[in-house]
C-alpha positions in Angstrom: -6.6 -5.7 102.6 -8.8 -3.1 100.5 -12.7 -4.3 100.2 -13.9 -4.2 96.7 -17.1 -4.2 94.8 -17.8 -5.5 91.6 -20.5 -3.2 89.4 -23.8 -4.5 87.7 -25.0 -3.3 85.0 -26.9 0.3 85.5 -25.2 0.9 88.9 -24.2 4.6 89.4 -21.4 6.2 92.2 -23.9 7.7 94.7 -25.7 3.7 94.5 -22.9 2.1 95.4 -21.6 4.5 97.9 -25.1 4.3 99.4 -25.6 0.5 99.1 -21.8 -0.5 100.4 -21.3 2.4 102.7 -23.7 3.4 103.8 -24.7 6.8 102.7 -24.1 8.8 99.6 -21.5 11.0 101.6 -19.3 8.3 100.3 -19.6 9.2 97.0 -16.5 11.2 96.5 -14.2 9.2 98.0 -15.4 6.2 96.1 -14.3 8.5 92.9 -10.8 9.6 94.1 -10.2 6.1 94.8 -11.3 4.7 91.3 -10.3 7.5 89.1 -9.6 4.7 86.6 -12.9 4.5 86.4 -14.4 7.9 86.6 -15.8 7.7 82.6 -18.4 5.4 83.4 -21.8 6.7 84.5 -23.7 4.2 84.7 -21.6 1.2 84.9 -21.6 -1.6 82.7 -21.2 -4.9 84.9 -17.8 -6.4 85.6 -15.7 -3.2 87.0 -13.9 -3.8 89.9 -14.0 -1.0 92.3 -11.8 0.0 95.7 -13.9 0.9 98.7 -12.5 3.4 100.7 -12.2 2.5 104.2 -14.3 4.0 107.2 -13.7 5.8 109.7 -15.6 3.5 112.9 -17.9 5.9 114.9 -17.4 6.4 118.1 -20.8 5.6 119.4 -20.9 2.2 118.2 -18.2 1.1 120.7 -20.3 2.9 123.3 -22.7 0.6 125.7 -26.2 1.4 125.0 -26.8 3.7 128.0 -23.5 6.0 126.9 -25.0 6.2 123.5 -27.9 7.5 124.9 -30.4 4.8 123.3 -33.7 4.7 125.1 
């Protein structure tokens, strides 16, 4: 099941890609998935948006000393 997020007022893509994802490298993504929604910029509160899904790094299914955290 897709993960969603639903704007507040004055939120903006790179924000929510950011604040859900992660990092603004989202941001893209975010828009091909919501092109429904691609006028709004900011948001007015109340729009439901698809979160892409991520890819899970590799390192974070590493033990620590294969991650090379000190």
């Amino acid at each position: 099941m897709a993960k969603t997020y639903t704007t507040v007022q004055g939120d903006m893509w790179d924000s929510i890609a950011y604040t859900q994802m992660g990092s603004t490298d989202y941001t893209d993504r975010l828009l091909n998935l919501n092109r429904q929604s691609r006028m709004y910029y900011p948001f007015p509160a109340g729009i439901v948006l698809i979160l892409p899904e991520l890819e899970k790094n590799i390192l974070d299914t590493l033990p620590p000393w294969k991650r090379g955290v000190q």
